[in-house]
Structures are given as structure tokens and as C-alpha cells.
N, CA, C and O atoms as a Tinker XYZ file with bonds, in Angstrom:
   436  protein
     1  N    -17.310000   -5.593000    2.542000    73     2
     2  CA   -16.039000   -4.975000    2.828000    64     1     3
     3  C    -15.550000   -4.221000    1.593000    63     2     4     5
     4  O    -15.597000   -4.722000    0.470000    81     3
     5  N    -15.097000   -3.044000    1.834000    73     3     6
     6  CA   -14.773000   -2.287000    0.407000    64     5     7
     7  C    -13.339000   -1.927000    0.567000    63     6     8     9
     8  O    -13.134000   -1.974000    1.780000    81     7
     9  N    -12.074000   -1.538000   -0.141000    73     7    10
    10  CA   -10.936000   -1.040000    0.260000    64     9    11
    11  C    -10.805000    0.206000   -0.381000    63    10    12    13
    12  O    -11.104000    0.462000   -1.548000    81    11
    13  N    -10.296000    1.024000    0.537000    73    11    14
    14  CA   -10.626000    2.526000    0.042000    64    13    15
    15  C     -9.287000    2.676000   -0.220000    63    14    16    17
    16  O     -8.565000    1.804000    0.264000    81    15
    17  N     -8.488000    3.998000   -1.186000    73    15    18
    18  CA    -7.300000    4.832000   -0.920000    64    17    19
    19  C     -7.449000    6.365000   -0.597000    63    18    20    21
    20  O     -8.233000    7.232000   -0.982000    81    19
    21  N     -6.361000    6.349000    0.279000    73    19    22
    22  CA    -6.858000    7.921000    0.515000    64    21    23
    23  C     -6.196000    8.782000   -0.526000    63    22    24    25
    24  O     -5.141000    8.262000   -0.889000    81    23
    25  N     -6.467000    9.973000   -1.157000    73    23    26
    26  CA    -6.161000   10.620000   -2.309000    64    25    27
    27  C     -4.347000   10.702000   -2.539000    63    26    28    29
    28  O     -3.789000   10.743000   -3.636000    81    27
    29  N     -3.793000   10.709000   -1.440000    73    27    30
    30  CA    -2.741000   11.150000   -0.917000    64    29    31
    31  C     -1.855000    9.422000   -1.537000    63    30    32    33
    32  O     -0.775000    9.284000   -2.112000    81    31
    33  N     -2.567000    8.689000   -1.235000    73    31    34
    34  CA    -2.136000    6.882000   -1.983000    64    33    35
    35  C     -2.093000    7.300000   -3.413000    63    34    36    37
    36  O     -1.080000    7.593000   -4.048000    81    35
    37  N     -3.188000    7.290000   -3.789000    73    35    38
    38  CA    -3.582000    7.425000   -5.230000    64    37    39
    39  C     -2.548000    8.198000   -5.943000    63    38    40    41
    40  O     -1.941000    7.578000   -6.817000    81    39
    41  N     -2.234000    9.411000   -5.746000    73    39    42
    42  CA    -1.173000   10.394000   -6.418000    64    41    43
    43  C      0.311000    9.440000   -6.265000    63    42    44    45
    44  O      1.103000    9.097000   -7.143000    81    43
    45  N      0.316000    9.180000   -4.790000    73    43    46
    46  CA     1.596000    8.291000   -4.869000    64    45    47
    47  C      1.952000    7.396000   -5.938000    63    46    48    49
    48  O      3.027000    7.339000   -6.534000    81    47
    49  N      0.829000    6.649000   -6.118000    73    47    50
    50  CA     0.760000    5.193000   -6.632000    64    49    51
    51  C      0.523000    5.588000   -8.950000    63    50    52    53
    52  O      0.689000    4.961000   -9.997000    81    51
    53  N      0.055000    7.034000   -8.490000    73    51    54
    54  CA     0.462000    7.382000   -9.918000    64    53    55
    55  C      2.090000    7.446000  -10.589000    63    54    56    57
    56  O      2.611000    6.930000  -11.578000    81    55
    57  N      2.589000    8.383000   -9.469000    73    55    58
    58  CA     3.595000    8.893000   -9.257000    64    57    59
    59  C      4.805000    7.436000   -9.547000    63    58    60    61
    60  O      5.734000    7.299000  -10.342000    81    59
    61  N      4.460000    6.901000   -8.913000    73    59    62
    62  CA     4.940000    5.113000   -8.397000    64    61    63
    63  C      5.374000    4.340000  -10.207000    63    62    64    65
    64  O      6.408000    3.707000  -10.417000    81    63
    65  N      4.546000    4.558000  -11.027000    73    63    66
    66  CA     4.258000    4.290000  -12.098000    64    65    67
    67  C      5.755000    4.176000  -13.216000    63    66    68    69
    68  O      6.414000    3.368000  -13.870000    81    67
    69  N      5.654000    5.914000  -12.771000    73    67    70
    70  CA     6.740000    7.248000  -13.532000    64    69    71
    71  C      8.041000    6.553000  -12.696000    63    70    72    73
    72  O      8.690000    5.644000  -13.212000    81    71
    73  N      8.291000    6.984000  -11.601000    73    71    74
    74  CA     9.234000    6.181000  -10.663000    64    73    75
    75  C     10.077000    4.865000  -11.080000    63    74    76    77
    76  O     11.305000    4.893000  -11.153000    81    75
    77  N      9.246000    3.618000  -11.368000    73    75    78
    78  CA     9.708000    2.595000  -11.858000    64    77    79
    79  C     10.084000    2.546000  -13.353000    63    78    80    81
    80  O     10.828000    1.788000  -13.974000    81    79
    81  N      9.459000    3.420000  -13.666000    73    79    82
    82  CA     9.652000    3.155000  -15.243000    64    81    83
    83  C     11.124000    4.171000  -15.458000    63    82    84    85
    84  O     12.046000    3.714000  -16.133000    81    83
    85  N     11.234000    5.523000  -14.844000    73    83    86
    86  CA    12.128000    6.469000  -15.099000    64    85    87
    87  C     13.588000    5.771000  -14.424000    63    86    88    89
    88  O     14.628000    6.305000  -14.808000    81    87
    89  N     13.708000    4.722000  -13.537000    73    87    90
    90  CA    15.129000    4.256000  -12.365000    64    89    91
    91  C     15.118000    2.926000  -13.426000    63    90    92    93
    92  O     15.846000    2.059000  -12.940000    81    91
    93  N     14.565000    2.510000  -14.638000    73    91    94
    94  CA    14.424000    1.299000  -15.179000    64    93    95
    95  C     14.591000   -0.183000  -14.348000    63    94    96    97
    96  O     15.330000   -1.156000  -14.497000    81    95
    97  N     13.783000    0.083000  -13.640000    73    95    98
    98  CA    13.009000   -1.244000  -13.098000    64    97    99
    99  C     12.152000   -1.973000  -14.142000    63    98   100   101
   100  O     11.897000   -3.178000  -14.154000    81    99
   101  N     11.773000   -1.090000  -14.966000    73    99   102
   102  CA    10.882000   -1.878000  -15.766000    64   101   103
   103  C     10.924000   -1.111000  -16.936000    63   102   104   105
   104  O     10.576000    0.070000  -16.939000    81   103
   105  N     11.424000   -1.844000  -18.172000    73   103   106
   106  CA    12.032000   -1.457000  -19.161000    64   105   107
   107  C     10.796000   -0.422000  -20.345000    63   106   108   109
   108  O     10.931000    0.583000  -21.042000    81   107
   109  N      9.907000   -1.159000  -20.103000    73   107   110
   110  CA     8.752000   -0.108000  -20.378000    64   109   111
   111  C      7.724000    0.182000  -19.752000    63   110   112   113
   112  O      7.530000   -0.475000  -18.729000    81   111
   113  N      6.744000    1.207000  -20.105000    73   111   114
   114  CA     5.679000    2.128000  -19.538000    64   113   115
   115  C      5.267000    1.386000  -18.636000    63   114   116   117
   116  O      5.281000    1.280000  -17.410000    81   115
   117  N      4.578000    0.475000  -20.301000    73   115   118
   118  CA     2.956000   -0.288000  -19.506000    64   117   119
   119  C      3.391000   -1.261000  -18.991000    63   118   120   121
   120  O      2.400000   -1.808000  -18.506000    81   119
   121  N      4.768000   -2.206000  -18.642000    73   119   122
   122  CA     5.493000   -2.974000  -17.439000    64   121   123
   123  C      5.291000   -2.235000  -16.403000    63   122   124   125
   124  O      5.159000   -2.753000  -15.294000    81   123
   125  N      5.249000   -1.240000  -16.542000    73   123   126
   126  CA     5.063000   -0.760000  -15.163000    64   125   127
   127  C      3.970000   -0.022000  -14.893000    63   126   128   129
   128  O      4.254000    0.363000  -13.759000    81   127
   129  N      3.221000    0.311000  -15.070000    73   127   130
   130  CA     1.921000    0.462000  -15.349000    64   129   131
   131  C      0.657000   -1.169000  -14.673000    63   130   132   133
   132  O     -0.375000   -1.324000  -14.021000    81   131
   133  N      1.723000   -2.018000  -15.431000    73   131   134
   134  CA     0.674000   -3.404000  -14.724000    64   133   135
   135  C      1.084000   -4.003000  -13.857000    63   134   136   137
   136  O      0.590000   -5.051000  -13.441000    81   135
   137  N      2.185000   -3.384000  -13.367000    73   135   138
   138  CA     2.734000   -3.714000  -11.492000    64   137   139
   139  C      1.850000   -3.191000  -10.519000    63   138   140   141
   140  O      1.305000   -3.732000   -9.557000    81   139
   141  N      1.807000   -1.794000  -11.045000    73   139   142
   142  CA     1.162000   -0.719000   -9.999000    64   141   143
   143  C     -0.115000   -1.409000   -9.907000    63   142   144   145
   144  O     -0.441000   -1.799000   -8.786000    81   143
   145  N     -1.312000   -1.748000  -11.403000    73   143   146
   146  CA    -2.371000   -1.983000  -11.271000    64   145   147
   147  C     -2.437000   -3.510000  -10.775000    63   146   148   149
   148  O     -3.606000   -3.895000  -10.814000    81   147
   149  N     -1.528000   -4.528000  -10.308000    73   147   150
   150  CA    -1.374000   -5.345000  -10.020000    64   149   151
   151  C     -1.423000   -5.023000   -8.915000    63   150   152   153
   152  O     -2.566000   -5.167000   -8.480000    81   151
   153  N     -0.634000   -4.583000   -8.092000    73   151   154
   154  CA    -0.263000   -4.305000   -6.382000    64   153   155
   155  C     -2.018000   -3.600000   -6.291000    63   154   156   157
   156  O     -2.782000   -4.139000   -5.491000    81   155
   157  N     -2.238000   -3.094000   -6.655000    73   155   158
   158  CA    -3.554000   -1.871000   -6.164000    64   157   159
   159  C     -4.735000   -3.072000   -6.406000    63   158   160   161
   160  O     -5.662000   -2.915000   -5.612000    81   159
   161  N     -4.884000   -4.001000   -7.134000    73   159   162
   162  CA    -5.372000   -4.975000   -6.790000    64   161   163
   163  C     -5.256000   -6.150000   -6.123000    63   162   164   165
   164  O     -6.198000   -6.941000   -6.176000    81   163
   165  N     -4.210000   -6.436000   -5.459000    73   163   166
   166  CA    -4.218000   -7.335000   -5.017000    64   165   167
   167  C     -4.338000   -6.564000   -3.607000    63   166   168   169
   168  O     -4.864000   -7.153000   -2.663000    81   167
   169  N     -4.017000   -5.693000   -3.507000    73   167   170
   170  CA    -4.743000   -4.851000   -2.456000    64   169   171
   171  C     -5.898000   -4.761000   -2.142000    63   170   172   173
   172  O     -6.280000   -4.945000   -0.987000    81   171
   173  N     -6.730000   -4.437000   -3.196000    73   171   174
   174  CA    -8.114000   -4.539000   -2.808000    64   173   175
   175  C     -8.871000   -6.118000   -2.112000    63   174   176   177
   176  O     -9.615000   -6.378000   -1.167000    81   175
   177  N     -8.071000   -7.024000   -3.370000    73   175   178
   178  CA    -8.476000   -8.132000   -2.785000    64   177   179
   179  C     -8.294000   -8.748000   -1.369000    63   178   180   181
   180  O     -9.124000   -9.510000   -0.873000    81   179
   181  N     -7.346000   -8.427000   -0.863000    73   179   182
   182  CA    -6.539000   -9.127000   -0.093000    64   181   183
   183  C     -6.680000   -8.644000    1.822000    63   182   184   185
   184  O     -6.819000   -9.113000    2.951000    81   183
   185  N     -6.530000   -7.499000    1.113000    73   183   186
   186  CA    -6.368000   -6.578000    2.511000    64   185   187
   187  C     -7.143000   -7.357000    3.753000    63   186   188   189
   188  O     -6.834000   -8.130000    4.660000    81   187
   189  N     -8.141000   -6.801000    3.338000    73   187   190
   190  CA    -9.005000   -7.502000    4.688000    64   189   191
   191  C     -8.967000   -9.120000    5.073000    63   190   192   193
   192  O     -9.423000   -9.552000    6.132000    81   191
   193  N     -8.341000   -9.961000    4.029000    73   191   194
   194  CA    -7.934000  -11.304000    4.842000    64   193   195
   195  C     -6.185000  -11.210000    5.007000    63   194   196   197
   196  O     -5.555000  -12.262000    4.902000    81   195
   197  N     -5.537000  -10.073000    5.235000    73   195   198
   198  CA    -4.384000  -10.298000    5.203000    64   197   199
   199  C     -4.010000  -10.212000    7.093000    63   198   200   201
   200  O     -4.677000   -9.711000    7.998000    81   199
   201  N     -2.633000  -10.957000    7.122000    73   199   202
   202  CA    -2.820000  -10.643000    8.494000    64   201   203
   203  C     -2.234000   -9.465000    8.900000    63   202   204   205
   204  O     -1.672000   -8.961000    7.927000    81   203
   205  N     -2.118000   -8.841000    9.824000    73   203   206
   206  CA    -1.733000   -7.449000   10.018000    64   205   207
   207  C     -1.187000   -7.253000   11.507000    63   206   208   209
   208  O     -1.760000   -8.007000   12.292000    81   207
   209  N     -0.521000   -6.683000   11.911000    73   207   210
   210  CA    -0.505000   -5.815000   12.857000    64   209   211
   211  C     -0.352000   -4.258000   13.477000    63   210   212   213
   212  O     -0.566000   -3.411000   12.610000    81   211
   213  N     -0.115000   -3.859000   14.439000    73   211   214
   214  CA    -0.368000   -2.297000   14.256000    64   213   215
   215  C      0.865000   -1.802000   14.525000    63   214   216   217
   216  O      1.844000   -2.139000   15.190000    81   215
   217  N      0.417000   -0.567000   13.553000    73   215   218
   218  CA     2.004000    0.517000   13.169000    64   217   219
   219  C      2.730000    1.049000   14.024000    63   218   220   221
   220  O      2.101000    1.511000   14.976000    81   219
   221  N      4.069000    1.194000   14.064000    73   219   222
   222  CA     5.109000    1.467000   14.872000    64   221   223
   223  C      4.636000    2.827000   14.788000    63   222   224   225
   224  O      4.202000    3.138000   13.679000    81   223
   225  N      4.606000    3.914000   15.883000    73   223   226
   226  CA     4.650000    4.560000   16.757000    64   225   227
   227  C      4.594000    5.731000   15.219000    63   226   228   229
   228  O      3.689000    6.428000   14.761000    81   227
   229  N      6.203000    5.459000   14.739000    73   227   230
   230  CA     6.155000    6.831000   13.421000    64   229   231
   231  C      5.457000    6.466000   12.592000    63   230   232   233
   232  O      5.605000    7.291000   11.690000    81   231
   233  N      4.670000    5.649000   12.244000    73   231   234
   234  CA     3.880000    6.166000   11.066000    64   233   235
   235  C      2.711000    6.455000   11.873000    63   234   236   237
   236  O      1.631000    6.131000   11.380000    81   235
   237  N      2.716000    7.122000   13.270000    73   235   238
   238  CA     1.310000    7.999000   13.379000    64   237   239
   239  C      1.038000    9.129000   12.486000    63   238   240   241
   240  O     -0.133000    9.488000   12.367000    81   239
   241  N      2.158000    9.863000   11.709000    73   239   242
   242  CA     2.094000   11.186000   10.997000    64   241   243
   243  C      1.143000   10.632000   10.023000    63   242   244   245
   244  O      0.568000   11.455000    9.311000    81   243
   245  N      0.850000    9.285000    9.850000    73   243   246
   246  CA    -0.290000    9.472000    8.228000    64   245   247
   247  C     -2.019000    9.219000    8.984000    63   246   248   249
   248  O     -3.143000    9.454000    8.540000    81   247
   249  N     -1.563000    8.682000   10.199000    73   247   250
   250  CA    -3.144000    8.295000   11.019000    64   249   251
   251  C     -2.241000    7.531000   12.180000    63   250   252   253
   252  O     -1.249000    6.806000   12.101000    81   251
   253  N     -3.115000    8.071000   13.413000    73   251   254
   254  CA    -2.843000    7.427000   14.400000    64   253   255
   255  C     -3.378000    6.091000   14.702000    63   254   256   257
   256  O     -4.472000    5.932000   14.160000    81   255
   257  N     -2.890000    4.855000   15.534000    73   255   258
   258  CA    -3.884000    3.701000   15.544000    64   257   259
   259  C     -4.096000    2.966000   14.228000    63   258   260   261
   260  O     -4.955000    2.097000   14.079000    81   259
   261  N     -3.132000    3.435000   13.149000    73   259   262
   262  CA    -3.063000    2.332000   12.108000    64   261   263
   263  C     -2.586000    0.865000   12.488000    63   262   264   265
   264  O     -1.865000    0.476000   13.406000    81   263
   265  N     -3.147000    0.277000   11.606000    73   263   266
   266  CA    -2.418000   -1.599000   11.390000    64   265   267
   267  C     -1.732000   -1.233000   10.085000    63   266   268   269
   268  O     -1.807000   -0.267000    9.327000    81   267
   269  N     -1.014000   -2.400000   10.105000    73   267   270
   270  CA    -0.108000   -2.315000    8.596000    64   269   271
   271  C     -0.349000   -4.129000    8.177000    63   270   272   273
   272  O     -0.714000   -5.055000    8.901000    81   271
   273  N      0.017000   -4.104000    6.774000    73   271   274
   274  CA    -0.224000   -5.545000    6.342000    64   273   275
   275  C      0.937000   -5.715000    5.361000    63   274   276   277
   276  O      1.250000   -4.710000    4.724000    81   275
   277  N      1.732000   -7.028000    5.116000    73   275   278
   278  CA     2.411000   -6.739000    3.984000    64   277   279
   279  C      2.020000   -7.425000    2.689000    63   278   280   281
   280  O      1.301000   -8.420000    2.779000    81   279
   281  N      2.415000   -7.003000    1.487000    73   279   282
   282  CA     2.521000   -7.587000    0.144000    64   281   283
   283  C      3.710000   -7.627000   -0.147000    63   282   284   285
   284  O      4.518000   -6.698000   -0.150000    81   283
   285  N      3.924000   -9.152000   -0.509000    73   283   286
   286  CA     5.085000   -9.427000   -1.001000    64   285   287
   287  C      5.295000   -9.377000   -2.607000    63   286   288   289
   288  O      4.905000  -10.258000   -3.373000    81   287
   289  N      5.832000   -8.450000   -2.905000    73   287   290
   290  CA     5.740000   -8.567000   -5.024000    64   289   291
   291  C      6.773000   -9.339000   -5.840000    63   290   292   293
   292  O      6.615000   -9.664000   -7.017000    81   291
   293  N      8.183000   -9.682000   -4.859000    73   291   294
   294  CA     9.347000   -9.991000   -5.404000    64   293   295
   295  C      9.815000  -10.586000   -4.464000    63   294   296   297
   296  O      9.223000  -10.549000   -3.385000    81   295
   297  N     11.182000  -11.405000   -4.635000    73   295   298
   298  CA    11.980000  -12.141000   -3.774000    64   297   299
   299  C     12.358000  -10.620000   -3.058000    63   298   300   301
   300  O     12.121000  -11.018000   -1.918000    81   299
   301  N     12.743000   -9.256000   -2.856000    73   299   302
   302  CA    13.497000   -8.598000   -2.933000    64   301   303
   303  C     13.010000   -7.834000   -2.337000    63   302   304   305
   304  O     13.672000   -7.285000   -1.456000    81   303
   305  N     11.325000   -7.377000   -2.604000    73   303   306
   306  CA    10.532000   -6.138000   -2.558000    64   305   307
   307  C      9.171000   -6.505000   -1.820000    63   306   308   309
   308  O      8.363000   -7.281000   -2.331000    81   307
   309  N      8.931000   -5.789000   -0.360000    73   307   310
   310  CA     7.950000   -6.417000    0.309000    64   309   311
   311  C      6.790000   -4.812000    0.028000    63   310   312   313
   312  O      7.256000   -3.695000    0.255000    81   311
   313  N      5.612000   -4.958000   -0.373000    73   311   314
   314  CA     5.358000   -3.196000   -0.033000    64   313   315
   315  C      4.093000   -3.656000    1.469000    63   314   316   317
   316  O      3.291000   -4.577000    1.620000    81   315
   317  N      4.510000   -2.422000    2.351000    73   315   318
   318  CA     3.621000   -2.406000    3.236000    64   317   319
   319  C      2.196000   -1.128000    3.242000    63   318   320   321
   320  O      2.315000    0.091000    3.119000    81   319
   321  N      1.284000   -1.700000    3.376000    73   319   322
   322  CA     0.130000   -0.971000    3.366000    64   321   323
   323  C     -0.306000   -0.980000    5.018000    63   322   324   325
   324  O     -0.511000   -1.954000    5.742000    81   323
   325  N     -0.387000    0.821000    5.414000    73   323   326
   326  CA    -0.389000    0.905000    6.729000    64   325   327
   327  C     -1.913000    1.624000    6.183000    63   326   328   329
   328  O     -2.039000    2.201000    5.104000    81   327
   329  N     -3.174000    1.404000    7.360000    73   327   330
   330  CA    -4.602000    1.528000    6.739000    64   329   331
   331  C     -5.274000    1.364000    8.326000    63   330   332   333
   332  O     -4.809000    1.017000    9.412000    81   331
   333  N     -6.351000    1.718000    7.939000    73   331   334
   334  CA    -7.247000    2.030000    9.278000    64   333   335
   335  C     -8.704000    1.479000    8.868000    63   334   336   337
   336  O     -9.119000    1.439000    7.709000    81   335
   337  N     -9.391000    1.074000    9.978000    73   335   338
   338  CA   -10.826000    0.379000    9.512000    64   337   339
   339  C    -11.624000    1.415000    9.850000    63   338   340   341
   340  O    -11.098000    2.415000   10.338000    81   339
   341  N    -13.109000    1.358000    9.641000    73   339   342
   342  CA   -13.999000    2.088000   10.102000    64   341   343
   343  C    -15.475000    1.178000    9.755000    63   342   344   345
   344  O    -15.362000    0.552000    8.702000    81   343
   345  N    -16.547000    1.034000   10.306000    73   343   346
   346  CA   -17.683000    0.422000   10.246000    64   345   347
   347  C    -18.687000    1.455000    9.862000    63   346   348   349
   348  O    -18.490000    2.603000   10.258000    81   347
   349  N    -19.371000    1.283000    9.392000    73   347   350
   350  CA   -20.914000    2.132000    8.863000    64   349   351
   351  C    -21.627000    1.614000    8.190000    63   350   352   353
   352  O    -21.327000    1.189000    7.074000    81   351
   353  N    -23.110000    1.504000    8.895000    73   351   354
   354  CA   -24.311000    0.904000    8.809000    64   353   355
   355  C    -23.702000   -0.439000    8.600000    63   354   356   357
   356  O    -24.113000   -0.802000    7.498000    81   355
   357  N    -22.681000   -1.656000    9.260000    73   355   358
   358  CA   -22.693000   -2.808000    9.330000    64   357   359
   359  C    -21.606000   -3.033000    8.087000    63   358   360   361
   360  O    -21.273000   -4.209000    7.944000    81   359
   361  N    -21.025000   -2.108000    7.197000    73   359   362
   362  CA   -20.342000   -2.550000    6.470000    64   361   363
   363  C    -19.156000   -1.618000    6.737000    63   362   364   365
   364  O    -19.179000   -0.438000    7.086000    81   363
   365  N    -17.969000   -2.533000    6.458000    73   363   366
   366  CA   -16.555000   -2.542000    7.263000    64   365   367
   367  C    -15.734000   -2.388000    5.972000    63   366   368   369
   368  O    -15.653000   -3.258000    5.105000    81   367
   369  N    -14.955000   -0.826000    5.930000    73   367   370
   370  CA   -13.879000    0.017000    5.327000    64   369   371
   371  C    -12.712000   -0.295000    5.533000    63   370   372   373
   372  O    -12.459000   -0.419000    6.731000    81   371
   373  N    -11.461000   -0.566000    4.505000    73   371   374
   374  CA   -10.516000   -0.211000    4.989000    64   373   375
   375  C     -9.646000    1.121000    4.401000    63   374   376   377
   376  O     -9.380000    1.170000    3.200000    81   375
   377  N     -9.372000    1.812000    4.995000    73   375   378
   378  CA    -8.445000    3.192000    4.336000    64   377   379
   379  C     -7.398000    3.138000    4.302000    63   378   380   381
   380  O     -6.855000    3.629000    5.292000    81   379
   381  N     -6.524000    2.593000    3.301000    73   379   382
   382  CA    -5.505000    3.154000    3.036000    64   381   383
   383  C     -4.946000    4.104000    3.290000    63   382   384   385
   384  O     -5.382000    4.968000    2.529000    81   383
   385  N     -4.109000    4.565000    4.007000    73   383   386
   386  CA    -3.521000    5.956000    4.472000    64   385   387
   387  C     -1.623000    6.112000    3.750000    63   386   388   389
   388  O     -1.123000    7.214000    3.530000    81   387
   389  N     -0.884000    4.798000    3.508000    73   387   390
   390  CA    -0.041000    5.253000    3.177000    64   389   391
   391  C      0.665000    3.837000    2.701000    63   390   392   393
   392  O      0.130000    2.808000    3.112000    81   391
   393  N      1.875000    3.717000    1.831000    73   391   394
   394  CA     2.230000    2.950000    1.680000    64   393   395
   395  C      3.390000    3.181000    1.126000    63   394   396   397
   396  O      3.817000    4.248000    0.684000    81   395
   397  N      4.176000    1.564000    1.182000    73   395   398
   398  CA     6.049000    1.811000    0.897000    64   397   399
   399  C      6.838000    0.886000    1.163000    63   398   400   401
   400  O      6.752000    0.123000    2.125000    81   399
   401  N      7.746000    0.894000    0.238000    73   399   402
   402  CA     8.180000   -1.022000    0.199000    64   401   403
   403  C      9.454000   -0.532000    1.150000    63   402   404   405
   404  O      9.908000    0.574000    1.442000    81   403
   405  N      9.764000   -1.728000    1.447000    73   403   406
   406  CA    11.039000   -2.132000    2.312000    64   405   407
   407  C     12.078000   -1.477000    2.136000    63   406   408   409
   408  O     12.836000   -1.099000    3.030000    81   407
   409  N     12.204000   -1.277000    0.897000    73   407   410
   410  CA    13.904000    0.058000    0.200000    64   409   411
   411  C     13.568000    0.916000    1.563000    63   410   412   413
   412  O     14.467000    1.245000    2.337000    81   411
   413  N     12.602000    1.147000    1.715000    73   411   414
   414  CA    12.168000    2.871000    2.082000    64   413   415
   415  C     12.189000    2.252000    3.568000    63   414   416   417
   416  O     13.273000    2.131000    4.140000    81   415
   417  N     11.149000    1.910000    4.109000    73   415   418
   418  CA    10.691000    2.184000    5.434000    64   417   419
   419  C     10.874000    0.788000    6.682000    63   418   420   421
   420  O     10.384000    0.594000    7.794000    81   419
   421  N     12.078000   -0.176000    5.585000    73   419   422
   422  CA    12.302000   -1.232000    6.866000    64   421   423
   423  C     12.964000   -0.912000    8.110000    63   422   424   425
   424  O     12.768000   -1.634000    9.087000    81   423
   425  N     13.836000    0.236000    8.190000    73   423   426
   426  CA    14.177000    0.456000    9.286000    64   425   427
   427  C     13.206000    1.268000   10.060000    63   426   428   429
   428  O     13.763000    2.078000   10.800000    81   427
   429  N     12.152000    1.277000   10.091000    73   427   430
   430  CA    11.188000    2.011000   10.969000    64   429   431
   431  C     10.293000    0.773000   11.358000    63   430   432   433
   432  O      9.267000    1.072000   11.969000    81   431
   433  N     10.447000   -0.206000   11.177000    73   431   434
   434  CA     9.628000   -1.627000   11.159000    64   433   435
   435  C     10.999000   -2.121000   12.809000    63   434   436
   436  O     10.931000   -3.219000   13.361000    81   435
């Protein structure tokens, strides 16, 4: 099982970095710097034993027929990873297509 991001994650999750560090969530860089690389791993790890179900209707705009899973990082802050599987030659993908904590997208949940 491998966990993929789609390029469109990746820039986010750079972006994500700058974000926390610039609204001082996290008083310096590399505090925030080892959130991001924290979440993006525990992502990798996790994903595929996490439990999941499938995405409300609007987040078809990032892929239709997504599941979503959550990570919890804080008492406060849930981020959801909405992702799609795919199989080839017997080994099983997951794609990341989009992601976004609770501030943002609980009312679409």
C-alpha cells in the first residue's frame, strides 16, 4: 500500500507551513514546519487503516466518489483527508486529492 499526494496537496501543505507560522499558531518556522511534516506522516502511515467514509456530494469538485478520513492533531483541530483508491498489478494506492481542517470545511460535513 503506498499513499500518494496529488501535486495540488503538496503546494497546499507547503503553503500550510507559511500559513501557521505567519497567523502565529506557532511561534516559530521549524514549529511549524514539524506539524506539517508530522500530519503528512501520519498520513502516510495511517490512511489506509483509518476508518473512513465517503465525501459529501461538494467535495466532488476535487474527485468524484472520494472517501474522506479524519486526523485528529489537537483538542480543537480535526484535519480531514478526502482521497480516492486505485489498484495496479495487486498493489493498492491511495490519492490524496484534498485536504482541510474543521476551521474550514465542517459545515460541509
Amino acid at each position: 500500500m503506498s499513499v500518494l499526494f496529488s501535486h495540488k496537496v503538496l503546494e497546499y501543505l507547503e503553503y500550510l507551513v507559511v500559513i501557521l507560522y505567519e497567523r502565529d499558531y506557532f511561534g516559530f518556522l521549524d514549529s511549524s514546519e514539524r506539524y506539517v511534516s508530522e500530519l503528512i506522516d501520519d498520513i502516510k502511515k495511517n490512511l489506509p487503516i483509518k476508518q473512513h467514509k465517503l465525501s459529501p456530494k461538494y467535495f466532488d469538485k476535487y474527485g468524484k466518489g472520494m472517501k474522506y478520513a479524519v486526523f485528529r492533531k489537537s483538542k480543537h483541530t480535526c484535519w480531514y483527508v478526502f482521497f480516492k483508491t486505485y489498484t495496479e498489478k495487486g498493489e493498492t494506492y491511495y490519492l490524496v486529492r484534498y485536504i482541510a481542517n474543521n476551521h474550514v470545511i465542517a459545515k460541509y460535513l
